[in-house]
Each structure stands twice: as C-alpha cells, then as structure tokens.
TORKOL-4160 file (C-alpha; in steps of 0.2 Angstrom, whole numbers, padded with zeros to 4 digits, m for minus):
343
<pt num="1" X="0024" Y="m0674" Z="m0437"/>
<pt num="2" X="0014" Y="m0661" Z="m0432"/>
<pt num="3" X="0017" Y="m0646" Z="m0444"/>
<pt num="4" X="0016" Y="m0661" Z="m0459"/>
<pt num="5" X="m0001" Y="m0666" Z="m0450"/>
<pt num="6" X="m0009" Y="m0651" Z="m0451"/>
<pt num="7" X="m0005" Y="m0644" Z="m0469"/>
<pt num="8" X="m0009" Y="m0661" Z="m0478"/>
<pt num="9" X="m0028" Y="m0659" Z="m0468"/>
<pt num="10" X="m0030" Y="m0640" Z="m0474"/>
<pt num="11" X="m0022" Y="m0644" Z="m0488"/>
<pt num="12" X="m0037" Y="m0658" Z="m0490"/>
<pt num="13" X="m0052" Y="m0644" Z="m0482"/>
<pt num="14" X="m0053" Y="m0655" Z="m0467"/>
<pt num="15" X="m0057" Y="m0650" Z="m0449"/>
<pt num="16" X="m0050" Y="m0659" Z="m0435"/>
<pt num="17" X="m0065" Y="m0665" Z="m0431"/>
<pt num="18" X="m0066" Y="m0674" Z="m0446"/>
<pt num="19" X="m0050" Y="m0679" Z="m0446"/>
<pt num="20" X="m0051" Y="m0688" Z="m0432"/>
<pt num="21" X="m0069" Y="m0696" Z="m0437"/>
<pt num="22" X="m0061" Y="m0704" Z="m0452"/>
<pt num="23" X="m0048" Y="m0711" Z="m0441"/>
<pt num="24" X="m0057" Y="m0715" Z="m0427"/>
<pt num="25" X="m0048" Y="m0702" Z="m0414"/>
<pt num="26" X="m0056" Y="m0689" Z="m0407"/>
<pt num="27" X="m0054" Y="m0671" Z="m0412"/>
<pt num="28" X="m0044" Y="m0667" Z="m0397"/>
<pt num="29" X="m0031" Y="m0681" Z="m0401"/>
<pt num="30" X="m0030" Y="m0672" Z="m0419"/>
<pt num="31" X="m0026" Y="m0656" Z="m0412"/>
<pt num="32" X="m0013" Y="m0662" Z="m0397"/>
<pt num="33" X="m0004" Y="m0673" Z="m0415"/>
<pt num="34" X="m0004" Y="m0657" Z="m0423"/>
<pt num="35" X="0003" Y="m0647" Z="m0409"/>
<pt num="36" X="0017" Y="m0659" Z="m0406"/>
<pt num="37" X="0010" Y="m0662" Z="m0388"/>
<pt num="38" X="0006" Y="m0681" Z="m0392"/>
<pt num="39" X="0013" Y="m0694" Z="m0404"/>
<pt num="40" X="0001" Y="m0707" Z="m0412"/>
<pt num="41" X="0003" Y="m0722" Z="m0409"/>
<pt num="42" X="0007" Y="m0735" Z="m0424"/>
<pt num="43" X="m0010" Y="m0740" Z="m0430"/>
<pt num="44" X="m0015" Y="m0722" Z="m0430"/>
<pt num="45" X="m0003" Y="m0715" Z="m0441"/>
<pt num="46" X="m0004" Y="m0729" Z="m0456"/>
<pt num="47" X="m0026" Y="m0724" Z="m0451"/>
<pt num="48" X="m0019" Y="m0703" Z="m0454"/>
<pt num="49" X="m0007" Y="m0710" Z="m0468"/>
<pt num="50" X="m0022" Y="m0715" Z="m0479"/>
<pt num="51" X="m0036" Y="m0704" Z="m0474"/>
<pt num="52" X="m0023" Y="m0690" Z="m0480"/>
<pt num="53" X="m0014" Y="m0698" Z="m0495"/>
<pt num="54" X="0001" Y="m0700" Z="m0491"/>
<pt num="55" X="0013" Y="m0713" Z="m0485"/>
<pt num="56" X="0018" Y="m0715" Z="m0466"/>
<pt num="57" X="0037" Y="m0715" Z="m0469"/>
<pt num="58" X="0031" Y="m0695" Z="m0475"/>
<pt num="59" X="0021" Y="m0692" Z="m0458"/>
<pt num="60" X="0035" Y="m0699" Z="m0448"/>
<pt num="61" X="0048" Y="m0692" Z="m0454"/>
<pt num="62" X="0039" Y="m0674" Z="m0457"/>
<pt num="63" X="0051" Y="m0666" Z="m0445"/>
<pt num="64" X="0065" Y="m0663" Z="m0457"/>
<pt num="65" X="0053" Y="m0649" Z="m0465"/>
<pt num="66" X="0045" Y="m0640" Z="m0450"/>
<pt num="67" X="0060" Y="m0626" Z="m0455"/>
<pt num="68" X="0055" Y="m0624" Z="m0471"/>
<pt num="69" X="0036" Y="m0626" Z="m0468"/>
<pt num="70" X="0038" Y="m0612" Z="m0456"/>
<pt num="71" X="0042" Y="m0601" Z="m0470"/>
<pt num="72" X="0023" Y="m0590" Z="m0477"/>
<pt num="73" X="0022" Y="m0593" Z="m0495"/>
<pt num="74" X="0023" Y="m0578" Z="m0505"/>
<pt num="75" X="0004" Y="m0576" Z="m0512"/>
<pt num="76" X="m0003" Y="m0568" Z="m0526"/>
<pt num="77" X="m0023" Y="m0565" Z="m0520"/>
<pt num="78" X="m0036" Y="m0552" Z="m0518"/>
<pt num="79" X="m0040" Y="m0541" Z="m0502"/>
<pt num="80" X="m0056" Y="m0548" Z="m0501"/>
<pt num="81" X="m0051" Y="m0568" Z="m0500"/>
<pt num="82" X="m0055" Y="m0576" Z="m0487"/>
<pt num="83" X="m0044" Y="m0582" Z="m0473"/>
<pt num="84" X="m0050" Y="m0601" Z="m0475"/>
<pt num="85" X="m0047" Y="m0601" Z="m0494"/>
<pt num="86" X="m0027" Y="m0593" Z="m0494"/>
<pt num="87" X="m0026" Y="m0604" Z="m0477"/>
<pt num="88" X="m0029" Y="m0620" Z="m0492"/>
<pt num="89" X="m0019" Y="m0614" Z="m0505"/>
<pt num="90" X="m0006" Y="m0610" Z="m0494"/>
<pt num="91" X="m0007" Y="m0627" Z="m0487"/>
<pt num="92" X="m0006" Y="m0634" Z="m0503"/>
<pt num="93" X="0009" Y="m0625" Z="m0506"/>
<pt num="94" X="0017" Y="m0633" Z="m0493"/>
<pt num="95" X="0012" Y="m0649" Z="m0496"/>
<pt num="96" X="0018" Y="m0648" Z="m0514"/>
<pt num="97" X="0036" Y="m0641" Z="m0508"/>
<pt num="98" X="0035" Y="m0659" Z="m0496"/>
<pt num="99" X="0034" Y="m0671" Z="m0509"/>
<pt num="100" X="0045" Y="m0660" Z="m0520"/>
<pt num="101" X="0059" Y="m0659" Z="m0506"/>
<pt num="102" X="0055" Y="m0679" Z="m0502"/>
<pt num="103" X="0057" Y="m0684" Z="m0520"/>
<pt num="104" X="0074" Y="m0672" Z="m0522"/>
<pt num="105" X="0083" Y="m0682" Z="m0508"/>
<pt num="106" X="0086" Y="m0695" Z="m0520"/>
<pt num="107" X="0082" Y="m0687" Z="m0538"/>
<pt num="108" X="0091" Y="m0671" Z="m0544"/>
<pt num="109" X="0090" Y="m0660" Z="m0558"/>
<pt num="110" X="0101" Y="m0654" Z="m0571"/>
<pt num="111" X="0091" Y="m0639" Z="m0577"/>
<pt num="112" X="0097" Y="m0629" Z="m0590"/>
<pt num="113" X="0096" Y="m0612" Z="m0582"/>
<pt num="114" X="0098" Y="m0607" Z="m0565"/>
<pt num="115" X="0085" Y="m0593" Z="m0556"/>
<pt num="116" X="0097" Y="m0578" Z="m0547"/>
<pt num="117" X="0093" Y="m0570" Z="m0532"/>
<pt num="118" X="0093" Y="m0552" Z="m0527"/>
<pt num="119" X="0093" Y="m0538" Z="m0512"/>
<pt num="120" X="0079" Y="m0528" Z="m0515"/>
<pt num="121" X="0088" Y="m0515" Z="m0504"/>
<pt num="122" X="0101" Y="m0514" Z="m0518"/>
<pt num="123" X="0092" Y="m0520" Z="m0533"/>
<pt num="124" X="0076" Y="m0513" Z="m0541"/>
<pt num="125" X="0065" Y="m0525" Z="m0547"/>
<pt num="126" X="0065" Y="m0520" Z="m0565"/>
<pt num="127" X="0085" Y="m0523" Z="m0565"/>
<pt num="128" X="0082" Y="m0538" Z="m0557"/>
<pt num="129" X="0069" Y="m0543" Z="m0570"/>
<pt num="130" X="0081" Y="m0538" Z="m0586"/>
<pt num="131" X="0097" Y="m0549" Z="m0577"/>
<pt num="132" X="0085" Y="m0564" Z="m0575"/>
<pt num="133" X="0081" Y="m0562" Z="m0595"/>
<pt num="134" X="0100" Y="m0556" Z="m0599"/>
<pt num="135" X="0106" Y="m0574" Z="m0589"/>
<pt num="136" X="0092" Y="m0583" Z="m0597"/>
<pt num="137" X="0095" Y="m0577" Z="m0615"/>
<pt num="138" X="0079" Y="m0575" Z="m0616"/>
<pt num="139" X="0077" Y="m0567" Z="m0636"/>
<pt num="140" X="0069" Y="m0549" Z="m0640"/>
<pt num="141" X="0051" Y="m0547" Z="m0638"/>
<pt num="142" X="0036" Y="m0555" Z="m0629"/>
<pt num="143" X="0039" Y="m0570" Z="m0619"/>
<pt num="144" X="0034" Y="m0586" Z="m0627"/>
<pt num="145" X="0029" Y="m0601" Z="m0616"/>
<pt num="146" X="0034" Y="m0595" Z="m0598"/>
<pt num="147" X="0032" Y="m0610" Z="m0590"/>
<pt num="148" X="0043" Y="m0618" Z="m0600"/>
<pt num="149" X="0057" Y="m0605" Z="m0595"/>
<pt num="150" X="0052" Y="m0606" Z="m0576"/>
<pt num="151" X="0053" Y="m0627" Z="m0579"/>
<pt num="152" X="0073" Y="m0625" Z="m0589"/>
<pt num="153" X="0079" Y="m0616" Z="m0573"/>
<pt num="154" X="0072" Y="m0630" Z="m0560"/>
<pt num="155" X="0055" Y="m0621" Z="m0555"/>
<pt num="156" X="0042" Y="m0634" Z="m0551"/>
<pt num="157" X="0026" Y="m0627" Z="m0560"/>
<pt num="158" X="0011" Y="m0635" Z="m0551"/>
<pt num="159" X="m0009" Y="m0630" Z="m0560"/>
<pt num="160" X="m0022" Y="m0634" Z="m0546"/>
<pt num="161" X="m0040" Y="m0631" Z="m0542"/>
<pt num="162" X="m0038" Y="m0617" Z="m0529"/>
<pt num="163" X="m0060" Y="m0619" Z="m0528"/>
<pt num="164" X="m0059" Y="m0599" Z="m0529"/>
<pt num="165" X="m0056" Y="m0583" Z="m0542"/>
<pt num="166" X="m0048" Y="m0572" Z="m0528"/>
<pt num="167" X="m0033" Y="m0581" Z="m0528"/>
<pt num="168" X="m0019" Y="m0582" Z="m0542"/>
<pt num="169" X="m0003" Y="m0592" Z="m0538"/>
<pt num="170" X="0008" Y="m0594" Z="m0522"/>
<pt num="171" X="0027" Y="m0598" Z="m0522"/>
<pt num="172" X="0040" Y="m0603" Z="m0509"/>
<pt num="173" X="0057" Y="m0610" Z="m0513"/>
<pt num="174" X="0062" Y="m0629" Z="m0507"/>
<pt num="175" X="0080" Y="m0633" Z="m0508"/>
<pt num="176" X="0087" Y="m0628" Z="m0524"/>
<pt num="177" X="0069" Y="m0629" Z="m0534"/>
<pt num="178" X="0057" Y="m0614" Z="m0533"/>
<pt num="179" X="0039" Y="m0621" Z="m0532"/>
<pt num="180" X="0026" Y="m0610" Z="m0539"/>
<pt num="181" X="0006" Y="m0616" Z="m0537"/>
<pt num="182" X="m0006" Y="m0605" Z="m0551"/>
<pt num="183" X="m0024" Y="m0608" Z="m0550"/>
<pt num="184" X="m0030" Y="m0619" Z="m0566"/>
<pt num="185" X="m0045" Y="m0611" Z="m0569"/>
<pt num="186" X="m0037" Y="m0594" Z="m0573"/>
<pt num="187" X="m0035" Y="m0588" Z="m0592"/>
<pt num="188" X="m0018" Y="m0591" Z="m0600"/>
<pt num="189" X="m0015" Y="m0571" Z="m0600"/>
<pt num="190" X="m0020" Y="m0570" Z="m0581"/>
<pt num="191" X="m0008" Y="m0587" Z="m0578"/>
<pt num="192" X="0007" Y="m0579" Z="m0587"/>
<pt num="193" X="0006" Y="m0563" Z="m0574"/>
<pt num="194" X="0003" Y="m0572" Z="m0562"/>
<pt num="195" X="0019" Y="m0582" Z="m0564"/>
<pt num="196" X="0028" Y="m0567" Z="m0567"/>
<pt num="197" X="0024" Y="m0559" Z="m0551"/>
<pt num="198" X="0028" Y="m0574" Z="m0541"/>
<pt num="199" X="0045" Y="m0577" Z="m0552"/>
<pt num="200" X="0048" Y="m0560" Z="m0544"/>
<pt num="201" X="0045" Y="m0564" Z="m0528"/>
<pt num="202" X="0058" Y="m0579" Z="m0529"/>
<pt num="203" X="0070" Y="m0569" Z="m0537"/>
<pt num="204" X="0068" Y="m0555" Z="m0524"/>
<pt num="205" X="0062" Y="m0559" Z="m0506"/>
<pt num="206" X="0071" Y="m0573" Z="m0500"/>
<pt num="207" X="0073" Y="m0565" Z="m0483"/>
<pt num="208" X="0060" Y="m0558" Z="m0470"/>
<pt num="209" X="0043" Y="m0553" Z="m0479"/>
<pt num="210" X="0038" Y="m0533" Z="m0477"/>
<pt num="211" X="0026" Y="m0521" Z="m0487"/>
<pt num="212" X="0035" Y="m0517" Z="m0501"/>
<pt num="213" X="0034" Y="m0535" Z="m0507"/>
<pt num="214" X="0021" Y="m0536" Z="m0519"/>
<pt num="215" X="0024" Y="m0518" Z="m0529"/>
<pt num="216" X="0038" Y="m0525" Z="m0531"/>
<pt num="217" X="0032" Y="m0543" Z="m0538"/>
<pt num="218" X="0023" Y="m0530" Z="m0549"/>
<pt num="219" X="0034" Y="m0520" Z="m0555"/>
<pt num="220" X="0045" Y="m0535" Z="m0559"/>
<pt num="221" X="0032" Y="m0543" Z="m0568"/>
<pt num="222" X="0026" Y="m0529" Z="m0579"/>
<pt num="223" X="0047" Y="m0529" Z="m0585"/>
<pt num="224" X="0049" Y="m0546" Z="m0587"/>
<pt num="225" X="0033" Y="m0549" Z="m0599"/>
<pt num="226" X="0034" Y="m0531" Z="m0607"/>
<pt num="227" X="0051" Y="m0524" Z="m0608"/>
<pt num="228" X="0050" Y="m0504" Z="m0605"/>
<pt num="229" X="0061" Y="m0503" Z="m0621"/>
<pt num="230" X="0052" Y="m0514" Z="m0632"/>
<pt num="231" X="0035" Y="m0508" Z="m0629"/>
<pt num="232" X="0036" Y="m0491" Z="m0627"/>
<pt num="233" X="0033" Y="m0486" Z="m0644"/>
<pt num="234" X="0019" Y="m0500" Z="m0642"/>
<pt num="235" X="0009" Y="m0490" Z="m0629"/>
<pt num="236" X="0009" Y="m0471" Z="m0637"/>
<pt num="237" X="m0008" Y="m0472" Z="m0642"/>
<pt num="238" X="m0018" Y="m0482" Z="m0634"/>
<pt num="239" X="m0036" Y="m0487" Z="m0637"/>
<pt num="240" X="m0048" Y="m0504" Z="m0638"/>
<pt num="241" X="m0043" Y="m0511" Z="m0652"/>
<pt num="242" X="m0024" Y="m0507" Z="m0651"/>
<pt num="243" X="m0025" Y="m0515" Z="m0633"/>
<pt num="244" X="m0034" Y="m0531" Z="m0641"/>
<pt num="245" X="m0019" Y="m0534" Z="m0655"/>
<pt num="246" X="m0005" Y="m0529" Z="m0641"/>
<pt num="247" X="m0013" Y="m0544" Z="m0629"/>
<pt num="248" X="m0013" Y="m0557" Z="m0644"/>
<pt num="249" X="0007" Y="m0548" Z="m0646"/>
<pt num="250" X="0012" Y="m0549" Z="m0629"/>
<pt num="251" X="0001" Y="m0564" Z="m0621"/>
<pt num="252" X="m0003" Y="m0551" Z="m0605"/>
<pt num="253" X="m0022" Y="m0543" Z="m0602"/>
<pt num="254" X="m0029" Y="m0526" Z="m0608"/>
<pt num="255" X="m0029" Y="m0520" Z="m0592"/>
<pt num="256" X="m0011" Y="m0527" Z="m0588"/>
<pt num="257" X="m0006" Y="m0518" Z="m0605"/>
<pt num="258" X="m0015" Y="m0501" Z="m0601"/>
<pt num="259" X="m0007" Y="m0500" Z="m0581"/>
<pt num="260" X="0010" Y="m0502" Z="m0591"/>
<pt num="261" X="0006" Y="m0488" Z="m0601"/>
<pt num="262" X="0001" Y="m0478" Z="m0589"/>
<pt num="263" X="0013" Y="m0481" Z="m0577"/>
<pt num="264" X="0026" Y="m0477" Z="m0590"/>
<pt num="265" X="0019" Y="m0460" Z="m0594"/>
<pt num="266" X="0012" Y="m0466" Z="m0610"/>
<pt num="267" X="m0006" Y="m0464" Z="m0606"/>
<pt num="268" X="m0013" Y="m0450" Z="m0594"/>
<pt num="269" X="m0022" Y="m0453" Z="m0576"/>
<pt num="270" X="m0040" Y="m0448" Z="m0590"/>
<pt num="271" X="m0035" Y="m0459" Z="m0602"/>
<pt num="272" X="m0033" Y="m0470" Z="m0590"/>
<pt num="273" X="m0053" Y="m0469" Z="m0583"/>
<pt num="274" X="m0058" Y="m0466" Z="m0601"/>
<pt num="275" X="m0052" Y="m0484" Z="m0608"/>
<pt num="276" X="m0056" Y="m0494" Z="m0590"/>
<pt num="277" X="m0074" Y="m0486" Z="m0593"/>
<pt num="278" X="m0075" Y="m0493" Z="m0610"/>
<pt num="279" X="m0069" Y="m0507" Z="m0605"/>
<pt num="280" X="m0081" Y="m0510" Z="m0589"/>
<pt num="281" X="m0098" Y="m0506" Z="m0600"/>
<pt num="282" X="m0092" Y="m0519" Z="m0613"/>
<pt num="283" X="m0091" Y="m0531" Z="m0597"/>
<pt num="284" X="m0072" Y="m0533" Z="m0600"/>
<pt num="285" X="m0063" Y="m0530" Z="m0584"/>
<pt num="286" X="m0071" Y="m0548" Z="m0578"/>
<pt num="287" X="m0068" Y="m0556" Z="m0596"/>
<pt num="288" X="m0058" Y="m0550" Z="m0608"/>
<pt num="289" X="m0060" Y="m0555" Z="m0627"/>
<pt num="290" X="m0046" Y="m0565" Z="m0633"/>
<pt num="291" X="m0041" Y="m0576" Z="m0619"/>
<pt num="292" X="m0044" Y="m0592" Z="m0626"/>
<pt num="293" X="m0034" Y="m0588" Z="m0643"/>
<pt num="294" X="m0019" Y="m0587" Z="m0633"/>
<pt num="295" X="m0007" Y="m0601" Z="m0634"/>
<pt num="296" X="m0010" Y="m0611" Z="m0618"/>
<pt num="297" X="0005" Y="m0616" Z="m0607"/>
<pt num="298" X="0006" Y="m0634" Z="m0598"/>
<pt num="299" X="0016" Y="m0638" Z="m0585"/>
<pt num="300" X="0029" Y="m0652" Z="m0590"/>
<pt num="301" X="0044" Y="m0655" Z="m0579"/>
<pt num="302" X="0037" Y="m0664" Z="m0565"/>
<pt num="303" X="0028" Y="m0679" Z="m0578"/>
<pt num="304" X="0049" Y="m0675" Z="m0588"/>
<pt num="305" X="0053" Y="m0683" Z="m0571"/>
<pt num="306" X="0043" Y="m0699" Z="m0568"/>
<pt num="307" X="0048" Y="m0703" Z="m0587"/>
<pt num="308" X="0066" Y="m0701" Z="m0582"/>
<pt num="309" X="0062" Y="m0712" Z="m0566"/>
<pt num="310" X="0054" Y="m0723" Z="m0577"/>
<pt num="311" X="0068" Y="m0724" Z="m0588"/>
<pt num="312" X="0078" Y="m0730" Z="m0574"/>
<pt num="313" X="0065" Y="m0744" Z="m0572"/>
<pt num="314" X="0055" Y="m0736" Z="m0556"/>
<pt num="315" X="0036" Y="m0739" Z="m0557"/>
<pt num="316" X="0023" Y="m0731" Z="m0554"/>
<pt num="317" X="0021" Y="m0735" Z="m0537"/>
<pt num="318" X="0038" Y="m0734" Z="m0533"/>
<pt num="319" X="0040" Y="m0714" Z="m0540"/>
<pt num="320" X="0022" Y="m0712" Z="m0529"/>
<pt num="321" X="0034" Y="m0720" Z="m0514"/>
<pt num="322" X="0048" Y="m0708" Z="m0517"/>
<pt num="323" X="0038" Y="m0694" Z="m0519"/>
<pt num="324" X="0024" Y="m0698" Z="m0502"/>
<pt num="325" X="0011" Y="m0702" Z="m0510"/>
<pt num="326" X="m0001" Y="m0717" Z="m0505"/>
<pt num="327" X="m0009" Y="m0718" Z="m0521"/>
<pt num="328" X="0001" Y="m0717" Z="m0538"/>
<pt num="329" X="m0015" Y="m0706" Z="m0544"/>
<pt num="330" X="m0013" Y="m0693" Z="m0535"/>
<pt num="331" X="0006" Y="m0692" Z="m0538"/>
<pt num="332" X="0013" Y="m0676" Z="m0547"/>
<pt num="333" X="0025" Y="m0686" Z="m0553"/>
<pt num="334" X="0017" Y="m0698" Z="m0567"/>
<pt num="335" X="0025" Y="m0702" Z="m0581"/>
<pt num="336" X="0023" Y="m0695" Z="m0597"/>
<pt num="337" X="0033" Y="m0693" Z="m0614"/>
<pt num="338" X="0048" Y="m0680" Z="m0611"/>
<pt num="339" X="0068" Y="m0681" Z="m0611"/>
<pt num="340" X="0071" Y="m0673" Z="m0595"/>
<pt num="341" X="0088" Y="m0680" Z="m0589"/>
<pt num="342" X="0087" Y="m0688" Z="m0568"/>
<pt num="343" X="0103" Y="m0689" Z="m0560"/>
C-alpha cells in the first residue's frame, strides 16, 4: 500500500501533514504507511480511500503495482522545472497507469495497430520512427490527428492540468498499453511534439534510462512528424512567412520547423540566429502566430471505453469501481459516444 499511498497524495499536492489532518492520523503515521513500516488499520484506509479518491479495494491491493511504480516515467520538461512540479506530474503518471492497469484486469483492448519496440543500441531513432509509420500505414505527408494514431495502437492519451508551462508530457508503459500524460494548456503544435517525443521514448527505452535518451526522443520526433524525405525540398529557403505556411502544413512550431532545417543542412548555423532573432523581436518564440488555427486533437479512447462498458450494461459507478475510483466524476473512463470494441 505504501508506494500507491504516496503517489495518489502527490499526485493530489498534499504533504503528509495534510494527509494525515484530513484523516485524522498524524503525519508520522502517513509517512511509516507510505514507508511500508505500518499498516493502517481498517477505519483508516476507507478515511485515506476518500480523502484521496479512490476506492480501498485500490489502496489495499496497491502491491501488485509497486514493480511497475518503481519504474521513472519518461519526461518531456525544462532544466529549470522544479522538483516538486515533475515530482506531481510524475505522480500523476503513475496513478493514471494504476487505474489503467486496475481497469485492464478485466477489460481488454482489441486496437487496431500495435506500437513496436526497439534497441537503440541497434536501431537509430529515425529508423525506428519510419517502421512505426511503415507498420502503421501511416499515408505520405504530415501527420493528421496523432492522437488518434497513438489511441488505434492501444496508447491511453491522458490531457491534464500539469499547474506549470515547464513541463510537457510524461510517458511510461503499463502492461501492454502505453500511457502518455500531455499538459492541457499547451497549444496543439506544442501537444503534437510533445507526443511524438514520448511516442519515441516508448518505442525506444524500454530498458534502463541513460543520457542519450531524450536526443533520441528528439530525433525520433522530428522524423516521425516531418519525414527527412518529404520535407527537405520544404526547408531550402526558409524565412517567416514560408515557416508560418509550413506550420499550418505540417501542424509542428516554427521553431520546431527551422531546428529541422537546420539540422538537416538546409539552413546554416546564421540563418539559423537570423530567423530565431526575427522571431524573438516579434515576441514569437513564447507565442507563435497560428496556434489556434490548428486542428485541435482530443483524447477519445478512454470515454470509447466506458461506452463499450456501458454497452455491456455497467454503470457509471460501476466502470468508476473497476477503474479505482471513489467518485464516477473523477473517472477517466466516463461514457461518451464512440464504437470502441471491449472484450
């Protein structure tokens, strides 16, 4: 129980002080629970259960995850984030891949597609990103609606509030379903990197995390949403204007666009400063014209499958069961209209 303990309260901002005020224990009960020293007694963890949000039969039986919980979650963030925000968003990473792996013990998935795996000691990333899109069938030319790819190949898609701009998106794997978390607030440009990058870290670092890691997310990415053969000719002469018709083409940032380029040999290391200094004095390398017009992307698979439970005459409190949560309004899982099939 203790692992579970402690990522649903970070995953809800709480200290253990606070914690253990709402529950009536003191903050040193909190923190022997969490550190598997102590087991609350009943009355304490139906009192944890709903200060928390999620059902007891989740808390007591949180030891079936402490493996997988162990694991860091791959992270898309800036230097300068601060450890108590990834600490959160990490946390709610977990707790997502809880409820998922909770709900897949007696619902499972027939997705279309299915999301490979790759050494990155044998396979560079770009590789890796054209098999993805060769086993996929993904058509020529920019991506439409990634989410919607990720979702056909079983990858739970999760928007939340991450309460900061300095993190992006997290991703970890549970059981056969990759889980990725992006931040909400982000533009759709921004989201669609975003889940790139963490696509590639599925696809390549399922083993032990070293530093390589995120240049090759990147370079992944930048592949996988603007093919080196397609876009080339695309990139030979860039300036502003070209950059603002490219990012309506290829639904990725003028800055993502112009790093392509550049790291392509299209654009030279002073072109380079020429057009990121244009675009700083018109204020936009913090926001970029032409964000809004893009198609926006909305995670749909996990509502596809509380209308599949629902199908199968479940309601909505008991999906919320299913899934560990206490109250059906916080369950990722609520119906909606979709045809997902739930075997």
């Amino acid at each position: 129980m203790g692992d579970l303990l402690a990522i649903a309260r970070r995953a809800r901002s709480l200290t253990q002080a606070q914690l253990g005020e709402m529950v009536n224990v003191s903050q040193v009960a909190i923190n022997r629970y969490e550190a598997g020293e102590r087991q609350p007694d009943a009355a304490t963890v139906a009192a944890l259960a709903g200060a928390l949000g999620v059902t007891e039969e989740l808390l007591r039986h949180g030891d079936r995850f402490r493996g997988a919980l162990g694991v860091e979650a791959h992270m898309r963030r800036q230097k300068s984030t601060k450890t108590s925000q990834w600490r959160r968003v990490e946390a709610l990473l977990n707790l997502t891949r809880v409820h998922a792996s909770f709900l897949f013990e007696d619902v499972s998935i027939d997705a279309e597609h299915r999301l490979p795996t790759f050494d990155p000691e044998y396979t560079r990333p770009e590789d890796a990103a054209r098999m993805v899109c060769a086993q996929w069938r993904l058509p020529m030319g920019p991506v439409t609606n990634l989410t919607r790819w990720l979702e056909s190949a079983g990858c739970l898609v999760v928007e939340k509030d991450f309460g900061t701009q300095r993190i992006d998106g997290a991703s970890q794997w549970v059981s056969d379903h990759p889980v990725i978390l992006v931040n909400q607030s982000a533009p759709t440009d921004r989201k669609r990197l975003t889940l790139a990058h963490e696509l590639g870290h599925l696809a390549l670092h399922t083993d032990d995390p070293h530093e390589e890691m995120e240049a090759q997310a990147n370079a992944f990415a930048a592949e996988f949403l603007m093919p080196e053969g397609e876009i080339r000719p695309e990139v030979r002469h860039l300036e502003l204007g070209t950059l603002v018709d490219l990012k309506r083409e290829w639904g990725v940032s003028m800055q993502a666009l112009l790093e392509r380029a550049y790291r392509m040999g299209q654009v030279s290391a002073a072109q380079r400063a020429s057009i990121l200094k244009a675009l700083n004095a018109r204020g936009w390398k913090t926001q970029e014209p032409g964000s809004s017009s893009l198609p926006a992307e909305h995670p749909q698979l996990q509502k596809h499958i509380g209308e599949a439970l629902t199908a199968k005459g479940l309601s909505d409190v008991e999906i919320a069961r299913l899934a560990g949560y206490a109250n059906p309004g916080d369950c990722l899982f609520r119906p909606s209209g979709s045809h997902l099939r739930a075997v």
